[in-house]
SERO-4910 file (N, C-alpha, C, O; in steps of 0.05 Angstrom, whole numbers):
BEGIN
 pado doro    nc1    nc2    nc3   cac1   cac2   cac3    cc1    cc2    cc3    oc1    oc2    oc3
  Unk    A     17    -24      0      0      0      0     17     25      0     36     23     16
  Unk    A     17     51    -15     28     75    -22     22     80     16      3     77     31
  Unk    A     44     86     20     48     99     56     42    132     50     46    150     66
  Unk    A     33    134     29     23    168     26     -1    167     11     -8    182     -7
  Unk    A    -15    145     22    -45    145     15    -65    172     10    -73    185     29
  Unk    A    -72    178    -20    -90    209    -19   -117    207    -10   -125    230     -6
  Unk    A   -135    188     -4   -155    183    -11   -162    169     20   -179    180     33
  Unk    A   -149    148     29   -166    129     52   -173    142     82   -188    132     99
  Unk    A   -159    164     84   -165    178    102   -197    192     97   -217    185    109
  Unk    A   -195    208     78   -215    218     74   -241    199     69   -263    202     78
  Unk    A   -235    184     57   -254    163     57   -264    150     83   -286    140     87
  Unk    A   -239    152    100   -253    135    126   -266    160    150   -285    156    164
  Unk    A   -254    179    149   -267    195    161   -294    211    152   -304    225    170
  Unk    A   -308    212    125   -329    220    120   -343    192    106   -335    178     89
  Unk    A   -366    191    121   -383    167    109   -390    165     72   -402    183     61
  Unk    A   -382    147     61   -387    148     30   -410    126     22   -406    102     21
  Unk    A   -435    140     16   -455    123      8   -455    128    -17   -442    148    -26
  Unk    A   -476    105    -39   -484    114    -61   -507     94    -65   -507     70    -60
  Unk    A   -523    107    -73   -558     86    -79   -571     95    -96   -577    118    -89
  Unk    A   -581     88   -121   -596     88   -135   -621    113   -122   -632    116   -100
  Unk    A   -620    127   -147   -650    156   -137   -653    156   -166   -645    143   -185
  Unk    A   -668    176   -163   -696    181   -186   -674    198   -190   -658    206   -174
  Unk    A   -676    203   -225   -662    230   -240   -663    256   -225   -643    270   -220
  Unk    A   -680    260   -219   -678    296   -207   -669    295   -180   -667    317   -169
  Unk    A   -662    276   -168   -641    271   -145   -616    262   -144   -604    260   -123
  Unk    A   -606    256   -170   -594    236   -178   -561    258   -175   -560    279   -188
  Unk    A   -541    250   -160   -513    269   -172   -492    248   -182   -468    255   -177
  Unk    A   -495    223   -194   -473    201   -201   -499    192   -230   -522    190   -223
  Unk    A   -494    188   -250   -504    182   -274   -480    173   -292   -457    181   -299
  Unk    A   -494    155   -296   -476    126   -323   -495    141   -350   -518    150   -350
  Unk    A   -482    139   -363   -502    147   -389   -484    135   -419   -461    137   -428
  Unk    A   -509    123   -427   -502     96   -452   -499    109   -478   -505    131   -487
  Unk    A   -487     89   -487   -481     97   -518   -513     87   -536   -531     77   -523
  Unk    A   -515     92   -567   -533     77   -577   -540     50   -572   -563     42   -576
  Unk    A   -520     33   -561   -533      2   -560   -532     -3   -529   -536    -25   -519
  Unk    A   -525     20   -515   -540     13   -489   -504      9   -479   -506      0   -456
  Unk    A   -488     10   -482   -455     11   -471   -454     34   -456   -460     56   -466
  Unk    A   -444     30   -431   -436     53   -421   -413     77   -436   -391     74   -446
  Unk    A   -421     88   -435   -403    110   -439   -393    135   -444   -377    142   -461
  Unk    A   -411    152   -420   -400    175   -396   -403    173   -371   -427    168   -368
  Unk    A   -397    173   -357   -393    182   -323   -404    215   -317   -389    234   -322
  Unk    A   -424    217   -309   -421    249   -298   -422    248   -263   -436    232   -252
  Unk    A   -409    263   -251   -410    266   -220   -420    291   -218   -411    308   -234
  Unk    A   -444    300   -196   -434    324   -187   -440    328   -159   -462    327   -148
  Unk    A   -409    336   -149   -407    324   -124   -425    341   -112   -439    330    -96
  Unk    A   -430    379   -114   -451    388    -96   -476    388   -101   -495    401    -93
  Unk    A   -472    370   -119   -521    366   -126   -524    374   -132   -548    380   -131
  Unk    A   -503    394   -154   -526    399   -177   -543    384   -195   -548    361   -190
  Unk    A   -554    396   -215   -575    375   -235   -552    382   -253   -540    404   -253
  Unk    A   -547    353   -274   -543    354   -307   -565    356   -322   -586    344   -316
  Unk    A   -562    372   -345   -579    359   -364   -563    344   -387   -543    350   -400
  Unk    A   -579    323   -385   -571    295   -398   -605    289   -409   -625    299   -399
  Unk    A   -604    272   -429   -620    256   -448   -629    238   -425   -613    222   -416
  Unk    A   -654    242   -416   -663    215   -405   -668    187   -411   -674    167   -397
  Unk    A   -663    193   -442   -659    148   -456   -640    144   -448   -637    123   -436
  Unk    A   -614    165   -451   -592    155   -444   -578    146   -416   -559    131   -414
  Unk    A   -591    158   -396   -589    144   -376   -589    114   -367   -610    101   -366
  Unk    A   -568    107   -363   -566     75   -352   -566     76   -319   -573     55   -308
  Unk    A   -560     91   -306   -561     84   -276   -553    107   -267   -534    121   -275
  Unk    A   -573    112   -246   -571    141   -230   -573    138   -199   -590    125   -187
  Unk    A   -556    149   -188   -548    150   -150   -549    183   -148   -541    202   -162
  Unk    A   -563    179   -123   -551    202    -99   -521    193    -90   -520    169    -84
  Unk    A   -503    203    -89   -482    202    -75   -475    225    -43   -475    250    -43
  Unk    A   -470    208    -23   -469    230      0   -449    223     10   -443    200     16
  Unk    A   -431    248     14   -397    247     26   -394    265     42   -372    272     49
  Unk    A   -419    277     53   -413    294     78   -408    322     68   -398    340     82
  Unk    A   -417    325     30   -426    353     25   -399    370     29   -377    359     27
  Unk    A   -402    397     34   -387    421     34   -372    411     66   -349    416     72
  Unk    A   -386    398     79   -354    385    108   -334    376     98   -312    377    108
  Unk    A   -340    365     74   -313    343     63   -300    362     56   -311    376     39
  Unk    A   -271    369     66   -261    390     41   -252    376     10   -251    392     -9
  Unk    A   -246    350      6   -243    344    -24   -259    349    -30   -256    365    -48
  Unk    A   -291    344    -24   -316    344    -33   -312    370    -39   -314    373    -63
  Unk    A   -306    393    -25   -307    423    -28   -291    440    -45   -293    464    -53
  Unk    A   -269    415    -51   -242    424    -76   -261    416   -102   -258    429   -122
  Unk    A   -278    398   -103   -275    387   -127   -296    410   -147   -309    428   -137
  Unk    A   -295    404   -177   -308    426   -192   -333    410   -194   -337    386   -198
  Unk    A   -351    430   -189   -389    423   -192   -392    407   -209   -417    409   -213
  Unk    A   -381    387   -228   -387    371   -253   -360    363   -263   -341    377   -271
  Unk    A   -362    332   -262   -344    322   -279   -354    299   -298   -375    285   -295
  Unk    A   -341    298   -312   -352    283   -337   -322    263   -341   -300    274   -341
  Unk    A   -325    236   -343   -308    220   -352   -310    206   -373   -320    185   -366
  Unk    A   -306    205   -391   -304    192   -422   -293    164   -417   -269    159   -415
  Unk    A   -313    147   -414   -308    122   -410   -290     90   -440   -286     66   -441
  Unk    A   -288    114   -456   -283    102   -487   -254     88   -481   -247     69   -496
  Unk    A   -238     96   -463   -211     87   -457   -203     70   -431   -180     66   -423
  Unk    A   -226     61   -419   -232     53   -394   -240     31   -392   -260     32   -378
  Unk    A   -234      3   -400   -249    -15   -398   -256    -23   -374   -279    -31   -368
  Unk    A   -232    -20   -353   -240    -34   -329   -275    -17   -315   -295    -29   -310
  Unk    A   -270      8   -313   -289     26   -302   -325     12   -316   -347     10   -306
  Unk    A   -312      6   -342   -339      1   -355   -337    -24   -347   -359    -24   -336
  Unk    A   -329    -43   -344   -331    -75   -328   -345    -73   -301   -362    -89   -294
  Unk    A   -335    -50   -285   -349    -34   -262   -380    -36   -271   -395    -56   -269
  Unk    A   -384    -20   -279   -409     -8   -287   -434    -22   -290   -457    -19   -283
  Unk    A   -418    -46   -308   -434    -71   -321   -442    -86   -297   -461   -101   -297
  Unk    A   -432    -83   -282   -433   -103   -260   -456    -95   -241   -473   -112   -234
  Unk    A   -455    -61   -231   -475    -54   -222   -501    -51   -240   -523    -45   -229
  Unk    A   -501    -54   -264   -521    -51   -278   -532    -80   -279   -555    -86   -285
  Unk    A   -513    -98   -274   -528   -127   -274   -539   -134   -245   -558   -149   -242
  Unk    A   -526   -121   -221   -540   -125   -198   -570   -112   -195   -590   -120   -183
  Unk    A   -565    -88   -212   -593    -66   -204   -616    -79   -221   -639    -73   -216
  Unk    A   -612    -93   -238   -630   -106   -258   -643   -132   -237   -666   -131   -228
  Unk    A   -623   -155   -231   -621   -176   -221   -654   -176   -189   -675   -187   -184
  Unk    A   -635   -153   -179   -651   -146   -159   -649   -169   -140   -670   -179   -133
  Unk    A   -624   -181   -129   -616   -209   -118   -616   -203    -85   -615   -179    -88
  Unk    A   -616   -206    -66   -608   -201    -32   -596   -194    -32   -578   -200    -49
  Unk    A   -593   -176    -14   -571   -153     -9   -554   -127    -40   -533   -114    -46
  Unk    A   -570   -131    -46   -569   -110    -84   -562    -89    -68   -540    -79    -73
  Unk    A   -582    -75    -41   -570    -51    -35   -536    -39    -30   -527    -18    -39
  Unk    A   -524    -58    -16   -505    -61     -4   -484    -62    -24   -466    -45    -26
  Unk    A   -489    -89    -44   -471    -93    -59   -468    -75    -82   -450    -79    -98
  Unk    A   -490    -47    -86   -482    -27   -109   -474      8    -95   -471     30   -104
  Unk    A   -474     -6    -64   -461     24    -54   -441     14    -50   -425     32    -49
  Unk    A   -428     -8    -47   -391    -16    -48   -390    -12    -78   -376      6    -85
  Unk    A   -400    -22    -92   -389    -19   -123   -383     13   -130   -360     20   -135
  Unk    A   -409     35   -129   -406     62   -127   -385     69   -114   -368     82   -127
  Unk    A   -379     64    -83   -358     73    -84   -327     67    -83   -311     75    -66
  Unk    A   -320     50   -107   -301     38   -121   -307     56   -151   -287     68   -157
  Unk    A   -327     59   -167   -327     86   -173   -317    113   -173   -300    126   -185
  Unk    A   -337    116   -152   -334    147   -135   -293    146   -137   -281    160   -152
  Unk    A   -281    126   -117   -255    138   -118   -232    132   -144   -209    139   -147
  Unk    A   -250    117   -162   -236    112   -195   -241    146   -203   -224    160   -214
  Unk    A   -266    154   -195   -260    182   -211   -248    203   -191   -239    223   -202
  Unk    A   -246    201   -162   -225    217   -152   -201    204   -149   -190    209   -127
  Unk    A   -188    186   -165   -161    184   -170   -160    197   -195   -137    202   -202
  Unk    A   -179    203   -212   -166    220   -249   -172    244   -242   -167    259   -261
  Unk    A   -183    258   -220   -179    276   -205   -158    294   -203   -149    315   -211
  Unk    A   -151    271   -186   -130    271   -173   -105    279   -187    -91    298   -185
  Unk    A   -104    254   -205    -76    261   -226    -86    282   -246    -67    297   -253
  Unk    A   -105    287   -256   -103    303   -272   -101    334   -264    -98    350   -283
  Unk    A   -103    345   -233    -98    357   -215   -116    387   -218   -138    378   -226
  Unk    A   -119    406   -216   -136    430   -217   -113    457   -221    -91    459   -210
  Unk    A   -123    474   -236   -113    506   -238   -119    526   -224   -109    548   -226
  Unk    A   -144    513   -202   -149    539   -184   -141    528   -152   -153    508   -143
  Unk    A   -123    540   -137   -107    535   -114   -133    522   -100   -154    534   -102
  Unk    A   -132    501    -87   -149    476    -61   -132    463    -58   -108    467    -61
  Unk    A   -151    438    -47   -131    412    -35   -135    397    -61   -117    381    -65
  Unk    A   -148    398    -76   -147    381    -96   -117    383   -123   -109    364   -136
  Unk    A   -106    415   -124    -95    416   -125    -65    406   -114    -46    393   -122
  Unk    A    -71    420    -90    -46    398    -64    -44    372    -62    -25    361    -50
  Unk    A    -69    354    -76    -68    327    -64    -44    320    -89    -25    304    -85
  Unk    A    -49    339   -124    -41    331   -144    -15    333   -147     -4    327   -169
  Unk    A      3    344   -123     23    347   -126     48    322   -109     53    316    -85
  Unk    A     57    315   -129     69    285   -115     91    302    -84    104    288    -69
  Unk    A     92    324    -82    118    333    -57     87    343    -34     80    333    -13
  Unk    A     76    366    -51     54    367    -14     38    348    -15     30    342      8
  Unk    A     28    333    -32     10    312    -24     25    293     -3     10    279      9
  Unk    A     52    291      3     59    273     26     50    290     55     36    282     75
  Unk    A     60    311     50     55    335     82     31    331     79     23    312     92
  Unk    A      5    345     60    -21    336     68    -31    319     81    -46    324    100
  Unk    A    -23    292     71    -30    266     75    -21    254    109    -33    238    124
  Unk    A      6    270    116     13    267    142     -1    284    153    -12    272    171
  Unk    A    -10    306    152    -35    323    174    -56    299    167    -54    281    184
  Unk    A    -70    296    153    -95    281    149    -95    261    174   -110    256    193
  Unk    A    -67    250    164    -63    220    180    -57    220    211    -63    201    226
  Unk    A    -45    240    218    -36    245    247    -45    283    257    -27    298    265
  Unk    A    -70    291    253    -76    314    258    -71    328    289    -72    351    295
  Unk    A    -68    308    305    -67    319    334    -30    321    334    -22    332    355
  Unk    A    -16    317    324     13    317    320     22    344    319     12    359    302
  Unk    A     41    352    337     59    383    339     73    392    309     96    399    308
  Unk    A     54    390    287     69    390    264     75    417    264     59    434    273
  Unk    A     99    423    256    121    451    252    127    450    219    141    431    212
  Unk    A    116    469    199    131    467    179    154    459    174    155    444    154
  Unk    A    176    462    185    199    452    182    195    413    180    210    397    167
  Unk    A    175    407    192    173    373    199    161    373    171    171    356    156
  Unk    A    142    387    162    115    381    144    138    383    111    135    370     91
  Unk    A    162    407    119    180    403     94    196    379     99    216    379     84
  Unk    A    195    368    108    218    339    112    210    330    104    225    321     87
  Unk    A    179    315    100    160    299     94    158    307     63    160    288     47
  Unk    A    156    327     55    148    337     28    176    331      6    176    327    -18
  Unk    A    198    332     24    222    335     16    238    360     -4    252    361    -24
  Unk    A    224    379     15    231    413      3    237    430     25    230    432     48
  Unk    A    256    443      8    268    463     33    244    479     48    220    476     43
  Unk    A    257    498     68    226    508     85    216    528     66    192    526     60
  Unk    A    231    548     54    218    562     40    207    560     20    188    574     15
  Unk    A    215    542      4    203    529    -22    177    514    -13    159    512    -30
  Unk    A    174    507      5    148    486     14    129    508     21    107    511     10
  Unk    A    140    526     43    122    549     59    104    563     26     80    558     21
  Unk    A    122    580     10    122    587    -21     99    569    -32     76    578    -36
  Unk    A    109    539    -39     93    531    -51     60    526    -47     39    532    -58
  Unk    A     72    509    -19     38    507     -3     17    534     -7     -4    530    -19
  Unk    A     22    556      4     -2    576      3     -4    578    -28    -28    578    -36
  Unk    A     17    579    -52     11    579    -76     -3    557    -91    -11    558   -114
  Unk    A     -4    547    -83    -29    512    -91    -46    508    -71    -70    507    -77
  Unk    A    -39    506    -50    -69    496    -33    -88    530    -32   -112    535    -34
  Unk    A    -66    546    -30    -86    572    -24    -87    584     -1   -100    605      0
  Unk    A    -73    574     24    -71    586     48    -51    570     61    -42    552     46
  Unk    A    -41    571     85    -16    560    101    -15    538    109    -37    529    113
  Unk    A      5    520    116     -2    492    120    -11    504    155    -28    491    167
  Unk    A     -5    514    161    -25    523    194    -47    530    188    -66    521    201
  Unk    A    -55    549    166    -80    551    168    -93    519    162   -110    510    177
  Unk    A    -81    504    138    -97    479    121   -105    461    152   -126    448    155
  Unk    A    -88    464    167    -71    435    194   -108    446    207   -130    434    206
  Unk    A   -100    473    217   -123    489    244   -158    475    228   -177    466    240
  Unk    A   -154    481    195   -189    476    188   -183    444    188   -202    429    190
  Unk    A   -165    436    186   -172    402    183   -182    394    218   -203    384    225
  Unk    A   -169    398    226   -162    395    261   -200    411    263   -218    396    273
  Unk    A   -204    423    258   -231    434    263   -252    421    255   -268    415    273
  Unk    A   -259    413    229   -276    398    211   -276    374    224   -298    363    221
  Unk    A   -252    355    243   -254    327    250   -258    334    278   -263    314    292
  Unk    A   -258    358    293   -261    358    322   -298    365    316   -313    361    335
  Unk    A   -306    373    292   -336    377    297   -347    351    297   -367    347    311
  Unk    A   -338    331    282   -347    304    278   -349    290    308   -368    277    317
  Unk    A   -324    298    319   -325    293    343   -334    299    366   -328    285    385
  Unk    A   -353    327    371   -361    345    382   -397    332    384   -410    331    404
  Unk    A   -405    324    352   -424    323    341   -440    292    361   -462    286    371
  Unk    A   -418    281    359   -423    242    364   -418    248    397   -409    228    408
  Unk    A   -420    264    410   -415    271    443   -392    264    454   -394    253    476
  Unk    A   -370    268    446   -346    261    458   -346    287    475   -358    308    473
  Unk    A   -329    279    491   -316    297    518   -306    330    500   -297    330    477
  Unk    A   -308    348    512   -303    379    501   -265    371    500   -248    373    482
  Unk    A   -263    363    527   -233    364    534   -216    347    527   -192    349    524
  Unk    A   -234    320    525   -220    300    500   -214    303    474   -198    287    463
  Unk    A   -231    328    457   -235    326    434   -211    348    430   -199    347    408
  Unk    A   -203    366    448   -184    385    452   -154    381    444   -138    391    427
  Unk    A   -151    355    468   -128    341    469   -116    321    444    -94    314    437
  Unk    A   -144    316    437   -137    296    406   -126    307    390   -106    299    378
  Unk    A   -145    341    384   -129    352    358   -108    379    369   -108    401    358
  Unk    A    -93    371    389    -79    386    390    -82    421    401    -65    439    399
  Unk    A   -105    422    411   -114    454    421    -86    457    452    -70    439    458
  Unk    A    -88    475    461    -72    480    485    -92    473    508    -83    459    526
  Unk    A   -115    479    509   -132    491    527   -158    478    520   -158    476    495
  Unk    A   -183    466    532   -207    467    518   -220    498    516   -239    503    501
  Unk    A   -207    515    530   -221    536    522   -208    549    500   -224    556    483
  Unk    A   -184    554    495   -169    555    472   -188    534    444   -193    541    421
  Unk    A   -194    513    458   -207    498    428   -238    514    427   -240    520    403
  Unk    A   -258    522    436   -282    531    446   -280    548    426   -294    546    406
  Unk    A   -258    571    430   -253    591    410   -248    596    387   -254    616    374
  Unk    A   -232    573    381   -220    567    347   -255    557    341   -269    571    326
  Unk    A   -264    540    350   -291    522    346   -317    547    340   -330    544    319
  Unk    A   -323    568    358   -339    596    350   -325    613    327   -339    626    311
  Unk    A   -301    612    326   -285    630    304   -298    618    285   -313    632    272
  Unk    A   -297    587    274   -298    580    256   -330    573    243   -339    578    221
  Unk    A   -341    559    266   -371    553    264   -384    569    272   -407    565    266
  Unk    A   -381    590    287   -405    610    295   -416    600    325   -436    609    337
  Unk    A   -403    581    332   -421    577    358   -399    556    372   -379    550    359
  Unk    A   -404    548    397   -391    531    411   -398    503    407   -419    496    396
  Unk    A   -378    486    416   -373    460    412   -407    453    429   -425    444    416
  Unk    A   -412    458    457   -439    457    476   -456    463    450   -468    443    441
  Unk    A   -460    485    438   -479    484    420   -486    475    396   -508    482    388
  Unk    A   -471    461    384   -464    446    365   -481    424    369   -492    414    350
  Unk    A   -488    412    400   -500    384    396   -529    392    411   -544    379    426
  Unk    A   -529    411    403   -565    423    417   -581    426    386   -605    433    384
***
């Protein structure tokens, strides 16, 4: 397994469903060629609507990843389209959930939200590599030197990370990393570290963990020190958060 995994973090920390919905709910659509072959992919990760040919529709999901919380979800562009013409495996995918959704066999539910999301991360790995022009994390993930520092905040967020550590990891001098990071991700790896550390202490705020446990996990000084970053950011306190 790549020890600079882009993807399993995020994946394990925001729930990834995908299930079959009616077109006008639909943000994951397969859409067929004349003899019924798959071949486009559209995603859109914040719900918008496509317009697409409704014959051409072969299989339509809601997909839910935790929305505008996820920040990949929040990097990615409102619509992507994948041209499935060069893809056999993806379309072997496809076929498969199209033979379960037909079949309608025990457990169909189950077995086409694991398939979707084996999907879902086939199209955020061409994402991924094919990388973005406007500074996010999607950008940062695309870059083989900060995608390691990213991937180490992701992976160990309560950790005393010091730029100087986060350029060791990246394997760039401090200034070149400091430079590059706000120039691709778009803001500082302290700022990126403080909203990541925030977004997973609400998760954890949310499910009733301890104020002062959730403090100590990601690294705050103080629970009241965290209380504050937590109102700066969300508008209200961690206590109010689960009212």
């Amino acid at each position: 397994m790549d020890r600079f995994d882009r993807l399993t973090t995020l994946i394990d920390r925001f729930k990834l469903t995908v299930a079959p919905a009616p077109l006008d709910q639909a943000t994951l659509l397969v859409l067929g060629d004349g003899d019924g072959t798959p071949a486009r992919v559209v995603f859109l990760p914040t719900g918008e609507t496509a317009a697409v040919d409704e014959d051409t529709v072969l299989f339509a999901a809601h997909v839910d990843w935790n929305g505008p919380t996820n920040p990949l979800v929040a990097a990615l562009p409102p619509q992507i389209e994948i041209d499935l013409g060069q893809d056999p495996d993806t379309i072997g995918l496809i076929t498969l959930m199209l033979s379960e959704m037909t079949s309608q066999r025990c457990g169909v539910g189950s077995v086409l939200n694991r398939l979707g999301e084996v999907l879902i991360v086939r199209i955020l790995r061409q994402q991924i590599e094919a990388g973005s022009t406007r500074p996010g994390l999607l950008a940062g993930l695309s870059d083989p030197r900060l995608s390691r520092a990213i991937v180490a905040m992701h992976d160990r967020p309560g950790h005393n990370w010091r730029n100087e550590d986060l350029a060791q990891v990246a394997g760039l001098s401090l200034s070149r990393f400091a430079e590059l990071f706000l120039e691709t991700v778009g803001e500082t790896p302290a700022a990126y570290l403080r909203r990541w550390r925030l977004v997973l202490a609400r998760q954890d705020v949310t499910k009733g963990d301890r104020i002062d446990a959730v403090a100590r996990r990601y690294g705050f000084s103080s629970p009241e020190g965290f209380t504050r970053a937590f109102k700066k950011r969300y508008g209200m306190t961690p206590i109010s958060q689960r009212l």
